[in-house]
Kinemage of the C-alpha trace (Angstrom):
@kinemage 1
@onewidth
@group {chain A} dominant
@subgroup {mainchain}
@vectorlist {calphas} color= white
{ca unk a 1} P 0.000 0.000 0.000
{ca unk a 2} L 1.150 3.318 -0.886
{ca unk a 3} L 2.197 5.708 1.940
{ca unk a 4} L -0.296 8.779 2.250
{ca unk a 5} L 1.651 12.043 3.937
{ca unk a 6} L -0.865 14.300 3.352
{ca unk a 7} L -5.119 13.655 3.938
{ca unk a 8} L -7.853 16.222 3.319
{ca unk a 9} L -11.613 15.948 3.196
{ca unk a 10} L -15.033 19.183 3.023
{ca unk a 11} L -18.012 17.849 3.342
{ca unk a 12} L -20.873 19.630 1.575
{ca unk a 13} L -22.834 20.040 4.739
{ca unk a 14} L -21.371 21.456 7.985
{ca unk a 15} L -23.404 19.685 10.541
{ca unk a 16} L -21.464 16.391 9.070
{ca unk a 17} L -19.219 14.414 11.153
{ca unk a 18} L -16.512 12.420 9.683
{ca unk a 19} L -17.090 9.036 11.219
{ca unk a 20} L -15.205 7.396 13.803
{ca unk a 21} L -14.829 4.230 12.017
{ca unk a 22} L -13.278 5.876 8.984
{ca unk a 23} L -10.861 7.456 11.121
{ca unk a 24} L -10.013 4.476 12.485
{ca unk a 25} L -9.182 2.463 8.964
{ca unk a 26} L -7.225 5.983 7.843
{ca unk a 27} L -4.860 5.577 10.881
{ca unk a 28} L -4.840 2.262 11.146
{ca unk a 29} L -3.238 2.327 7.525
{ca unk a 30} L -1.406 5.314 7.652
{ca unk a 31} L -0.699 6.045 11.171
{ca unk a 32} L 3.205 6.501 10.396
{ca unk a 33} L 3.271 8.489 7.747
{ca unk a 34} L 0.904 10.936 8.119
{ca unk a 35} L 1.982 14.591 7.919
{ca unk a 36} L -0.859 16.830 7.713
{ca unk a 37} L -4.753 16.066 8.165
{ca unk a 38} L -7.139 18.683 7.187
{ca unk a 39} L -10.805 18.612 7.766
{ca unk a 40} L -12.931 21.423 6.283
{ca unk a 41} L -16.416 22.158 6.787
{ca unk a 42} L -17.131 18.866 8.559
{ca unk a 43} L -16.785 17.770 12.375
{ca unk a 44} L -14.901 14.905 13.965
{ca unk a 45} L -15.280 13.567 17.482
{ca unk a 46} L -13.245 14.511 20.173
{ca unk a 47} L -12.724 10.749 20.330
{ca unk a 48} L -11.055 10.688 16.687
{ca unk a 49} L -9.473 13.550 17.534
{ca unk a 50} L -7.616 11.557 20.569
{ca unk a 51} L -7.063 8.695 18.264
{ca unk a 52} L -5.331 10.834 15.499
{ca unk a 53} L -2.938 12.830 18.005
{ca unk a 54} L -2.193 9.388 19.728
{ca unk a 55} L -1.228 7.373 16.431
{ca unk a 56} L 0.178 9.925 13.979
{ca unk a 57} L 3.371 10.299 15.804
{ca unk a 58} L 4.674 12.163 12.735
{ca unk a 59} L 1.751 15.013 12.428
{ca unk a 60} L 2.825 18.667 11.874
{ca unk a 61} L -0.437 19.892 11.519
{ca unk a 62} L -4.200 18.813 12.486
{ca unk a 63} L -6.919 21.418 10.855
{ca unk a 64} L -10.626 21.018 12.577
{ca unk a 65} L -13.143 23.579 12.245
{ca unk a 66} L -14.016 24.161 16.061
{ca unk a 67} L -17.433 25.915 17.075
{ca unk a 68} L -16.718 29.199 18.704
{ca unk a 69} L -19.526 27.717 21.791
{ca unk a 70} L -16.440 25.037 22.401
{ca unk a 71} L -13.196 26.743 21.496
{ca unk a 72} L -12.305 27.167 25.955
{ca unk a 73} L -13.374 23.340 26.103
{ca unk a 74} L -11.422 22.429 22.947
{ca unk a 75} L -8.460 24.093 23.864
{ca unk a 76} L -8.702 22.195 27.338
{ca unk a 77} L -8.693 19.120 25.679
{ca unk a 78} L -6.141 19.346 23.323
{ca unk a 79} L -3.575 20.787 26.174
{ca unk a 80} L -4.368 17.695 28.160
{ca unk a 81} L -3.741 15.613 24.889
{ca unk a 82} L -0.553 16.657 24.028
């Protein structure tokens, strides 16, 4: 299988979540290569989100549009993550 560095996805509707199994079989194959993972105009769990920034141990950069409502919350979260 080919090595993916670079993964982005907009969904046409912004009230879509990307879904946790997907996320799942995208770093399950490409956990160690991953670079950058963008996703525009869609949501992803905070789960996923836990999942990506414990498996992609190469990530420079993790794009997620985050509702203004949960930005202190988010920001919480990802401190404790790292």
């Amino acid at each position: 299988m080919p090595s993916l560095l670079s993964f982005a996805i907009k969904l046409p509707d912004r009230k879509c979540m990307v879904g946790n199994q997907f996320i799942t079989e995208l770093i399950k194959s490409h956990a160690f290569t991953l670079r950058h993972l963008s996703f525009y105009d869609c949501g992803v769990s905070p789960e996923s989100i836990e999942e990506i920034c414990k498996s992609c141990i190469h990530l420079e950069r993790l794009e997620v549009a985050i509702p203004m409502k949960d930005i202190v919350g988010s920001l919480a979260f990802c401190t404790n993550s790292l």
